[in-house]
N, CA and C of each residue as an Amber inpcrd file, in Angstrom:
protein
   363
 107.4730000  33.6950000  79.2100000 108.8280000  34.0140000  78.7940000
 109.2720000  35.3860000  79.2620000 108.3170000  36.2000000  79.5280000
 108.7510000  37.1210000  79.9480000 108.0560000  37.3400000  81.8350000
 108.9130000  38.0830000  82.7870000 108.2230000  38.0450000  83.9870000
 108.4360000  39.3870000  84.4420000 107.2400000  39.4870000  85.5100000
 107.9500000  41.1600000  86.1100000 107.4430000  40.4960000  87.5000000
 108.8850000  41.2360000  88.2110000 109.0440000  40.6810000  89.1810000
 109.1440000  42.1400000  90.7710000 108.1480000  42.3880000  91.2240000
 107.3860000  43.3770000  92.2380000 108.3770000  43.2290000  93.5820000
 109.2390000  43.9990000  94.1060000 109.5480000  44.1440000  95.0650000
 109.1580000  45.7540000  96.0490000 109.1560000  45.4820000  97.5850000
 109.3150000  46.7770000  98.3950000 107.6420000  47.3580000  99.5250000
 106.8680000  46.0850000  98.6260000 105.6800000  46.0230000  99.7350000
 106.1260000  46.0190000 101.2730000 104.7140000  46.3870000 101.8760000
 105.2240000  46.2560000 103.2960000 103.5780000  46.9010000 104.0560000
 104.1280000  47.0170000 104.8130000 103.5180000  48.1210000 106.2640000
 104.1970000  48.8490000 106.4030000 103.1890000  50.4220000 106.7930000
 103.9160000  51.6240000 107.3430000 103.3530000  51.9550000 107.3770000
 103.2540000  53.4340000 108.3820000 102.6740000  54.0330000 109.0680000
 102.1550000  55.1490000 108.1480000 100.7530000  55.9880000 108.7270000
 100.4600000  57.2610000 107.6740000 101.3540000  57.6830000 107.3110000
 101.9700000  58.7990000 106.7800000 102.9330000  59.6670000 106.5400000
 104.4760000  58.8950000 105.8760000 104.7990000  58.0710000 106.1960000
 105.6070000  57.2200000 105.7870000 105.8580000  56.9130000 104.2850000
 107.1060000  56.1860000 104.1590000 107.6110000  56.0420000 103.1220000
 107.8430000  54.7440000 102.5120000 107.7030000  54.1170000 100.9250000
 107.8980000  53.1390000 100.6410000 108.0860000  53.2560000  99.2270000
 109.0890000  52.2390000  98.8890000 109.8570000  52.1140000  97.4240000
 109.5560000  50.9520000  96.9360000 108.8750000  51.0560000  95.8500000
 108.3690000  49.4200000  95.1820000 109.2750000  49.6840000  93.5230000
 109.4720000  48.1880000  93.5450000 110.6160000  47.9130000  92.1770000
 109.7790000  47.4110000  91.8150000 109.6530000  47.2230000  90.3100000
 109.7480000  45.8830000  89.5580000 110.5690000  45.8650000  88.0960000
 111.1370000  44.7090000  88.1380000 111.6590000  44.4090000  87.1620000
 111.7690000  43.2410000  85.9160000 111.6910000  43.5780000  84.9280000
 111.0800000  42.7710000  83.6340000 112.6990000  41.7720000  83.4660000
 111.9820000  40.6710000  82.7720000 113.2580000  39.4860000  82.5040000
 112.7910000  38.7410000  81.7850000 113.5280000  38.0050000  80.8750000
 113.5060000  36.8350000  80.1690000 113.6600000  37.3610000  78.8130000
 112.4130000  37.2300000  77.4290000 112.7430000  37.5830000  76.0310000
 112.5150000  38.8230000  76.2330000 113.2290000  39.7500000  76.0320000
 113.3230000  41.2910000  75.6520000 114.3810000  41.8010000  74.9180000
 113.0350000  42.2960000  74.0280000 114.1920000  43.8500000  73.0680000
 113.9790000  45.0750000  73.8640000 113.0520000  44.8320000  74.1450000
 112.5510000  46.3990000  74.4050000 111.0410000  46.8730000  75.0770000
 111.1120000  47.3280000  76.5890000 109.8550000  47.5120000  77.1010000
 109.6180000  49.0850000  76.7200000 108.2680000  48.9890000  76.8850000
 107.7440000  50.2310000  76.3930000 107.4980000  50.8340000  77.8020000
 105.8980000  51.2010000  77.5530000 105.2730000  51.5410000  78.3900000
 105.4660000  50.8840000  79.7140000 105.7510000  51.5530000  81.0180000
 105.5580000  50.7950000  82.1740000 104.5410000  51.4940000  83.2380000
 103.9940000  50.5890000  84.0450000 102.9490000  51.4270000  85.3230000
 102.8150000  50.4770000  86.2640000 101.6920000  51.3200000  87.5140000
 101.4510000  51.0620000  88.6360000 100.5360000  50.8030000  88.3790000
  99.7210000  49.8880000  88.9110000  98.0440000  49.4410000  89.2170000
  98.1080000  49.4380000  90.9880000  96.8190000  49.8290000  91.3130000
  96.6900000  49.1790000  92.3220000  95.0090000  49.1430000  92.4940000
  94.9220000  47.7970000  93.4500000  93.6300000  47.2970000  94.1840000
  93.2580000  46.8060000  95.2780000  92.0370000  47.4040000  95.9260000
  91.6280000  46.6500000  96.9940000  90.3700000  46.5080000  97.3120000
  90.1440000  46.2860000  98.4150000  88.7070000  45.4350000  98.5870000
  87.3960000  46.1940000  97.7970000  86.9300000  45.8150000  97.2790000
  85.5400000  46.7050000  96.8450000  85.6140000  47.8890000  95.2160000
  87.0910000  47.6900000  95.1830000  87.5510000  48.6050000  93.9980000
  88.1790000  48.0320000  92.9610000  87.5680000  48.0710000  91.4240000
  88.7450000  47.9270000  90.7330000  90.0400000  48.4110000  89.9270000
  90.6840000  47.5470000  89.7050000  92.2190000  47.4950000  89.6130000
  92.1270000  49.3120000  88.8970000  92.8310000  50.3350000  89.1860000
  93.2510000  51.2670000  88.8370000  94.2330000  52.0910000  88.9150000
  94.7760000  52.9550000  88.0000000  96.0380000  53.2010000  87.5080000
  96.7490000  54.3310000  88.3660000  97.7570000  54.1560000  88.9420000
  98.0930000  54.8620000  89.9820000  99.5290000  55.4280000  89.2460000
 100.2500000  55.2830000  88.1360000 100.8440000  56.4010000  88.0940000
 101.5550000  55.1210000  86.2260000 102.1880000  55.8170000  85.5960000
 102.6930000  55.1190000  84.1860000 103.7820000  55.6850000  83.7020000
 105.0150000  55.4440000  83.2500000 105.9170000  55.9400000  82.6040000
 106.1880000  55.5920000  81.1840000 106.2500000  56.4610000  80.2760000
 106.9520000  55.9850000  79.0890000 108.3490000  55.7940000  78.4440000
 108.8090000  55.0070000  77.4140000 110.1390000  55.0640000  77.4490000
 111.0770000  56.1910000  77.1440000 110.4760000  56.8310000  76.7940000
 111.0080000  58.2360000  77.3020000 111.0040000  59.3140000  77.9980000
 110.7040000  58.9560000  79.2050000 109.8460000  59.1750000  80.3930000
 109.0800000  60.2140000  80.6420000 108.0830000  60.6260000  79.6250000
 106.9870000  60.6140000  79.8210000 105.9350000  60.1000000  81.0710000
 105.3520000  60.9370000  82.0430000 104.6820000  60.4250000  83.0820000
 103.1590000  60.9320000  83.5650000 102.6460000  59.9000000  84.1950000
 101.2080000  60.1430000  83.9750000 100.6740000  59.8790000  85.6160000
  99.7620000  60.2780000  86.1410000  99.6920000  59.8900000  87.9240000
  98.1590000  60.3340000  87.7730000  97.3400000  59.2560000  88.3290000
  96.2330000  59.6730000  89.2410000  96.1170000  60.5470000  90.0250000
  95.3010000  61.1970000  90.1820000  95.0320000  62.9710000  91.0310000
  94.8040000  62.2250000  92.2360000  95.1090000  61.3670000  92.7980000
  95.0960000  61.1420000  94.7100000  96.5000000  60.9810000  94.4600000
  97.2970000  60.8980000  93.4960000  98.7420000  60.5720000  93.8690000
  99.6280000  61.6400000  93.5370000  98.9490000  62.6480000  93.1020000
 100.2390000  63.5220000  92.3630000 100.6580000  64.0820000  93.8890000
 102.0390000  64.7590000  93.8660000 102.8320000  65.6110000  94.3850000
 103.3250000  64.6220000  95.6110000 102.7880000  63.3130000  95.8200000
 103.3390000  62.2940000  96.8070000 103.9230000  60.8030000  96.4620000
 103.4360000  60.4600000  94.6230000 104.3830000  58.9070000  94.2320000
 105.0550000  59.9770000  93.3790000 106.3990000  59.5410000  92.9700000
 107.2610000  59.4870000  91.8830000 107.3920000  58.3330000  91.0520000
 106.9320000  58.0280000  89.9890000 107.3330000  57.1100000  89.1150000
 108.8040000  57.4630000  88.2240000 109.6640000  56.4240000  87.9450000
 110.3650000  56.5820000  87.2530000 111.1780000  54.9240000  86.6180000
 112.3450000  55.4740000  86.0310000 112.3650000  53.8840000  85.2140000
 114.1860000  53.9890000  85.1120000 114.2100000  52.8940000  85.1350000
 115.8550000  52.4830000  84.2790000 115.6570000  51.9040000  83.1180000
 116.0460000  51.9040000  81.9010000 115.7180000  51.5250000  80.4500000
 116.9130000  50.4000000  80.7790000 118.1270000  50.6490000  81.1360000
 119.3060000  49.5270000  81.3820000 118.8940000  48.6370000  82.1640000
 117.8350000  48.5810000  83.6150000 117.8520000  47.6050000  84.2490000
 116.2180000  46.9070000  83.5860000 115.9870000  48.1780000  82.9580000
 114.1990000  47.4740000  82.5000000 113.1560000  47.1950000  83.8240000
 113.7730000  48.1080000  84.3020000 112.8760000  48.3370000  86.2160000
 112.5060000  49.4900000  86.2850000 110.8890000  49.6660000  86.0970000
 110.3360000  50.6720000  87.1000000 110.1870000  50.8650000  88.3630000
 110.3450000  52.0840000  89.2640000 110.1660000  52.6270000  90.3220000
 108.8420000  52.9920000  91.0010000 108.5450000  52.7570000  92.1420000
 107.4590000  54.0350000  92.4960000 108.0510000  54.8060000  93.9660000
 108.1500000  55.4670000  94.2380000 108.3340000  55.9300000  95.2250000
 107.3630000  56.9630000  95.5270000 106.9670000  56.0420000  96.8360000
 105.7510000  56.4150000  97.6450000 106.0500000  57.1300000  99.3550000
 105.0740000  58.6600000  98.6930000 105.8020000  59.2040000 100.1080000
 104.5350000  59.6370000 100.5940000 104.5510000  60.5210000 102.0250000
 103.0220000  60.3770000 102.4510000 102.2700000  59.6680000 102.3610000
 102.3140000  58.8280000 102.7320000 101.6660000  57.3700000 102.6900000
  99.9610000  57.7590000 103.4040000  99.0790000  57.6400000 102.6610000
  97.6310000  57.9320000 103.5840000  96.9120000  56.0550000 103.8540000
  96.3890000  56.0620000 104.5310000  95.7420000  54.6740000 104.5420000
  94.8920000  54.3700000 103.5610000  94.2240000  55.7330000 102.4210000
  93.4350000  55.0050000 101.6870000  94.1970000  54.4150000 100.8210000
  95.6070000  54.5640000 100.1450000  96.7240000  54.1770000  99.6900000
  96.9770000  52.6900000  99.5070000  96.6160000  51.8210000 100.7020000
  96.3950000  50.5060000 100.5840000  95.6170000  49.7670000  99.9790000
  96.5410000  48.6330000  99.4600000  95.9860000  47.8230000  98.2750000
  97.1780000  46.7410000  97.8870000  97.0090000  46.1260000  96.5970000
  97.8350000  45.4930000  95.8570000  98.4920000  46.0870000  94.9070000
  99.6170000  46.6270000  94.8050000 100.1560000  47.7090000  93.5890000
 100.9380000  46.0320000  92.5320000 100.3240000  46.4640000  91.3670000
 100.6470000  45.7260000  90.3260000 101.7400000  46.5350000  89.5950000
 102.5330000  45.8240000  88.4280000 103.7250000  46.2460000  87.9590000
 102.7580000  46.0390000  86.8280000 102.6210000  46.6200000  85.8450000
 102.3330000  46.5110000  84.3520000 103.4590000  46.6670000  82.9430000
 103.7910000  46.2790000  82.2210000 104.8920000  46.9060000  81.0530000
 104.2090000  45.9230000  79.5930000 104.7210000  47.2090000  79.0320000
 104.4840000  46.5480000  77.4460000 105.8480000  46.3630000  76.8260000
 106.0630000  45.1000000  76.4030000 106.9890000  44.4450000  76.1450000
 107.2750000  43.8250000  74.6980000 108.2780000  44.0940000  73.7300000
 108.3930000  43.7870000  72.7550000 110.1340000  42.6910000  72.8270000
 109.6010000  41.7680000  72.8450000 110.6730000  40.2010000  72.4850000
 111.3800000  40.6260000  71.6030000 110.9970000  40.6270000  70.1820000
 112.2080000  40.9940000  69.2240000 111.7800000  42.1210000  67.9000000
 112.9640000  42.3460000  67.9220000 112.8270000  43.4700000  66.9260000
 111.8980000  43.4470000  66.1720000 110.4510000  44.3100000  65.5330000
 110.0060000  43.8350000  64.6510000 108.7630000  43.2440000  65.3050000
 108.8330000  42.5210000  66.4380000 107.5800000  42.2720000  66.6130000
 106.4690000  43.0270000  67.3380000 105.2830000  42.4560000  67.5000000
 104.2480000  43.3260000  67.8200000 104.4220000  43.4520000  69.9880000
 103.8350000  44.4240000  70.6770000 103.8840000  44.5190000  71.9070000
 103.4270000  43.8940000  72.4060000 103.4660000  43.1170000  73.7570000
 102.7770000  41.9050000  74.5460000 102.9870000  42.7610000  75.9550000
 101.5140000  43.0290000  76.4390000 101.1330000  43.3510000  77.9710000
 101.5830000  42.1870000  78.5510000 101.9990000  42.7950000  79.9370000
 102.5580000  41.4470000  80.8290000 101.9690000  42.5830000  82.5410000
 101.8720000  41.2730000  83.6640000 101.7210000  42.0340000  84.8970000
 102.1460000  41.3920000  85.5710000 102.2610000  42.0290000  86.7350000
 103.1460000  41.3150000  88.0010000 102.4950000  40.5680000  88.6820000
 103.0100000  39.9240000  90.0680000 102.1200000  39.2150000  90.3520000
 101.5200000  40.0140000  91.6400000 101.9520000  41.0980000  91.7070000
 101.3570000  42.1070000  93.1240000 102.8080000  42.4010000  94.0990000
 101.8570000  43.3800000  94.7710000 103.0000000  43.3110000  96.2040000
 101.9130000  44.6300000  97.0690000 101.8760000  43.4990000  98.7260000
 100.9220000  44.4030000  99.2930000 101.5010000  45.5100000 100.1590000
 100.9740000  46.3750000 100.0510000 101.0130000  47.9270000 100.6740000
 100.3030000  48.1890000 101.7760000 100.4470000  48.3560000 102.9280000
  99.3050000  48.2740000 104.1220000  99.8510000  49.5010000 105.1520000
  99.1050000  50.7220000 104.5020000  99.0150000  51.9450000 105.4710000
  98.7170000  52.3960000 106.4370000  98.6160000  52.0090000 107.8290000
  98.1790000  51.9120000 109.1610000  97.5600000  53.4750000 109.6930000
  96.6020000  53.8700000 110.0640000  96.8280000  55.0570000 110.7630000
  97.0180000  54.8090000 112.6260000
């Protein structure tokens, strides 16, 4: 009932730039917490940057001073914007949010279904 839906994967070159969306739909009052995951071969899934609903923000030390996370509370879409792109960078970046249906009720984790990132040097 509820979906998050990952746009802005791609290819690009080292140094390069890329903007990944995702955006939550269906039963919602109110998302909370939102973040980045990402994974790839040989590694698991880990947290590459998180916003809170009051944006509050949190980033893995290979990402600070090069992703920006941020959020729209109106569109219920987090951002990442990814700059300096290094090749170890590549992976599957997941959308994560904690999601509350209706007033009153308890939070339900939800994830995306991916979107791949492929950093070339």
């Amino acid at each position: 009932q509820v979906q998050l839906v990952e746009s802005g994967g791609g290819l690009v070159q080292a140094g390069g730039s890329l903007r990944l969306s995702c955006a939550a739909s269906g039963n919602i009052f109110r998302v909370n917490t939102m973040g980045w995951y990402r994974q790839n071969t040989g590694n698991q899934r880990e947290l590459v940057a998180r916003i809170t609903i009051v944006g509050s923000t949190d980033y893995a030390d290979s990402v600070k001073g090069r992703f920006t996370i941020s959020r729209d509370n109106a569109k219920n879409t987090v951002y990442l914007q990814m700059n300096s792109l290094k090749p170890e960078d590549t992976g599957v970046y997941y959308c994560n949010a904690d999601v509350q249906a209706v007033r009153y009720s308890p939070l339900v984790n939800y994830w995306g279904q991916g979107t791949h990132v492929t950093v070339s040097s």
